[in-house]
Every structure is written in structure tokens, then in C-alpha cells.
C-alpha positions as CSV (number, residue, x, y, z in Angstrom):
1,X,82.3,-18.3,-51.6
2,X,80.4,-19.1,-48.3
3,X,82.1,-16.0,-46.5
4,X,80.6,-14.0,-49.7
5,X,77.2,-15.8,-49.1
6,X,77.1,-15.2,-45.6
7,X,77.8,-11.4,-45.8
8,X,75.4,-10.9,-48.8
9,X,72.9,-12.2,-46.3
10,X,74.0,-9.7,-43.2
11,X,73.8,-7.0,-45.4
12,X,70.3,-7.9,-46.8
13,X,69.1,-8.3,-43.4
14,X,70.4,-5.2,-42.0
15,X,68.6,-2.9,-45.2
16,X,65.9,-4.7,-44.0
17,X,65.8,-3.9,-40.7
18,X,66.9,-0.3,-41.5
19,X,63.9,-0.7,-43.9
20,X,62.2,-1.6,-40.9
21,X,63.5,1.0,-38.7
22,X,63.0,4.2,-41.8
23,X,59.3,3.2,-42.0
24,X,58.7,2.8,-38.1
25,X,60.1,6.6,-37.6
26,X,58.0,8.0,-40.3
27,X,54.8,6.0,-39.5
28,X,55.8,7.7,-35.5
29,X,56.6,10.6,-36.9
30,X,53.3,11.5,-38.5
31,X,51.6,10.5,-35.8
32,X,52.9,12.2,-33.3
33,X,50.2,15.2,-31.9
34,X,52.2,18.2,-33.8
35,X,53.5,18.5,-36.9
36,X,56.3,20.8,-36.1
37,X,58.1,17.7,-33.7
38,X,59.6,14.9,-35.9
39,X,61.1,11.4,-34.2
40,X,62.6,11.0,-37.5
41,X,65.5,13.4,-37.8
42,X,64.5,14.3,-41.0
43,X,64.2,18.1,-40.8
44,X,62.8,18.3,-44.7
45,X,60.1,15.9,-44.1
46,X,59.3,17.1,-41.5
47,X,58.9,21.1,-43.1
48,X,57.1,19.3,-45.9
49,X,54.6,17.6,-44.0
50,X,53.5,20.6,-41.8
51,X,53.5,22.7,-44.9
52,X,50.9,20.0,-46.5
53,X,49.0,20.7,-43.3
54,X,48.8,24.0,-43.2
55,X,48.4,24.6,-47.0
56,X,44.8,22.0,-46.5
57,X,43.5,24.5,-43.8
58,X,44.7,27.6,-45.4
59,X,42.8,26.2,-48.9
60,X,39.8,25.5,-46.4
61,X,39.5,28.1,-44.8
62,X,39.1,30.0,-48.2
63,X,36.7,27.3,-49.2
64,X,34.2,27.9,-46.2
65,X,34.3,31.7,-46.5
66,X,33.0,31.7,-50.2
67,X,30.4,28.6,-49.7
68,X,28.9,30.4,-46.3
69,X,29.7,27.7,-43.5
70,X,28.4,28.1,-40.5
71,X,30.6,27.5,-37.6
72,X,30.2,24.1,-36.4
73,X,30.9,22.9,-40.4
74,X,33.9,24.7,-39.9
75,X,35.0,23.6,-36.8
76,X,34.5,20.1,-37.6
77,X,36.3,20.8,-40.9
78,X,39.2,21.3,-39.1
79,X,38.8,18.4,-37.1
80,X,39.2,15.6,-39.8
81,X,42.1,17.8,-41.5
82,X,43.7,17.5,-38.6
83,X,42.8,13.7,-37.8
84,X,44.1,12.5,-41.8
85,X,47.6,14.3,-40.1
86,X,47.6,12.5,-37.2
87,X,47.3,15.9,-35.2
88,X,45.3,15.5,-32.2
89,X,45.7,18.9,-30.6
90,X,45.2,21.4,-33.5
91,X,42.9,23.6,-31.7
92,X,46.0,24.4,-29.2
93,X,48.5,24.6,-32.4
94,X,49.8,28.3,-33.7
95,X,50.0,26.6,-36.9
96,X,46.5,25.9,-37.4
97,X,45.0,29.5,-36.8
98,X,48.0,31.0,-38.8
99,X,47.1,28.7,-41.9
100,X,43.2,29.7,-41.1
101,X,43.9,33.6,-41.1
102,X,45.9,32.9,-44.8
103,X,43.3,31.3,-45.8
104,X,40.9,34.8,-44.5
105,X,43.4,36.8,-46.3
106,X,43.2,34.6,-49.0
107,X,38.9,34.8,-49.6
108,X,39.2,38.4,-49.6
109,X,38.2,39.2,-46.7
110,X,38.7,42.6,-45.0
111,X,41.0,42.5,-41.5
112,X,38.5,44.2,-39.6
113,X,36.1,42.0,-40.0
114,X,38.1,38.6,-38.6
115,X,36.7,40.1,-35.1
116,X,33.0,39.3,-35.9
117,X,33.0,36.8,-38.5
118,X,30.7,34.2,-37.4
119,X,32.6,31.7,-38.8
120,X,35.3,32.1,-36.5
121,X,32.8,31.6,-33.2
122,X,33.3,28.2,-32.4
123,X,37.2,28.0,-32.7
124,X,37.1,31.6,-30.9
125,X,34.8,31.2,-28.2
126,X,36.9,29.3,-25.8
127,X,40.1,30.3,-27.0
128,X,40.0,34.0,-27.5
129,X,43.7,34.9,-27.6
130,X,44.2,32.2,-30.6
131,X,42.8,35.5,-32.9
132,X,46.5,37.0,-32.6
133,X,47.8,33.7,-34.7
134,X,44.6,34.0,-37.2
135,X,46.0,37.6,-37.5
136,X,49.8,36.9,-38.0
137,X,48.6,34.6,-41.1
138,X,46.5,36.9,-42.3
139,X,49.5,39.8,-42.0
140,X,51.7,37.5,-43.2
């Protein structure tokens, strides 16, 4: 009965530290600075939680055409989407200008215009060649 006791308890204490462990990689995971690089090994999480991300800009980027934002609203828009994912370098991810030029597509608006749209100046301005990922999103 004691040897039963005593590995009851080893096995409760190691689901608890894999308990431990599970929560650790996730919490690591989603803060890492890209959405696309996991530390948990979990390839469907992982899909799942970028696809969360870029489905909120997409949305908001179709929110800010239709309510006129200006720029800087948009830009820092972006900002705190990224921060509640624990991305801290979305304005050099591919992912966040190919979710913005859905979300373009997605308000209606005509291709030809994505060129002088002044809601795209700030994101734009010092990064120019980011428009060919606002362009594969919208083509997409």
C-alpha cells in the first residue's frame, strides 16, 4: 500500500510540474516578438493564435476605413493590437500589412487607391516597400 502511495504522489507531482512546464511554454510562447515562432511545439496553437492576430487587424483596418481615421489613430490602433499579442515588432512583420491590405479589400476599397490613401501615411512613410504585403492581402 505505501509503494502505491508513494507513486500516486510521483505521478501527481510530475502532472504538476508538466502543468507547470505546458503553461510556462504558452505564457513564452505568446510573448515572444512574432506570432509566426512558437517555443511551444504546438504547430496548431501556434496557427491559431496568429490567425486571431491577423483577423483583429484585418477587422480594423475595415473599421478605420468606414469611420475616416486619420493616420496616427491608425497607427496607434495597430500598436495596442499588437501589444494585447505580445508582438513588439509588428511594424517589421509581413503579417501585419497583409491582414491590413484584407482588411482594404475588405472596406471596399479600390486597389488603385492603396497608393494615396492617407490612412496608410504613417505606417508607409518610413517603410515604403511594406506596400507590396498590404498588396498581397489585398490580392489575396
Amino acid at each position: 500500500m505505501k509503494k502505491l502511495s508513494l507513486l500516486l504522489c510521483l505521478l501527481a507531482a510530475f502532472a504538476l510540474a508538466g502543468c507547470s512546464f505546458s503553461y510556462s511554454s504558452k505564457t513564452l510562447s505568446k510573448s515572444s516578438s512574432s506570432p509566426s515562432k512558437s517555443s511551444s511545439g504546438d504547430k496548431q496553437e501556434e496557427k491559431e493564435y496568429q490567425q486571431t492576430y491577423e483577423n483583429e487587424v484585418m477587422l480594423f483596418a475595415d473599421n478605420m476605413v468606414h469611420t475616416q481615421a486619420d493616420a496616427a489613430a491608425f497607427y496607434r490602433g495597430l500598436a495596442r493590437i499588437a501589444e494585447r499579442h505580445g508582438i513588439s515588432d509588428w511594424e517589421t512583420l509581413e503579417d501585419t500589412y497583409v491582414a491590413v491590405g484584407k482588411g482594404l479589400k475588405k472596406a471596399g476599397l479600390d486597389r488603385a487607391k492603396l497608393y494615396t490613401l492617407p490612412l496608410l501615411s504613417e505606417l508607409m512613410t518610413p517603410r515604403p516597400k511594406m506596400m507590396k504585403y498590404i498588396l498581397k492581402g489585398y490580392d489575396s
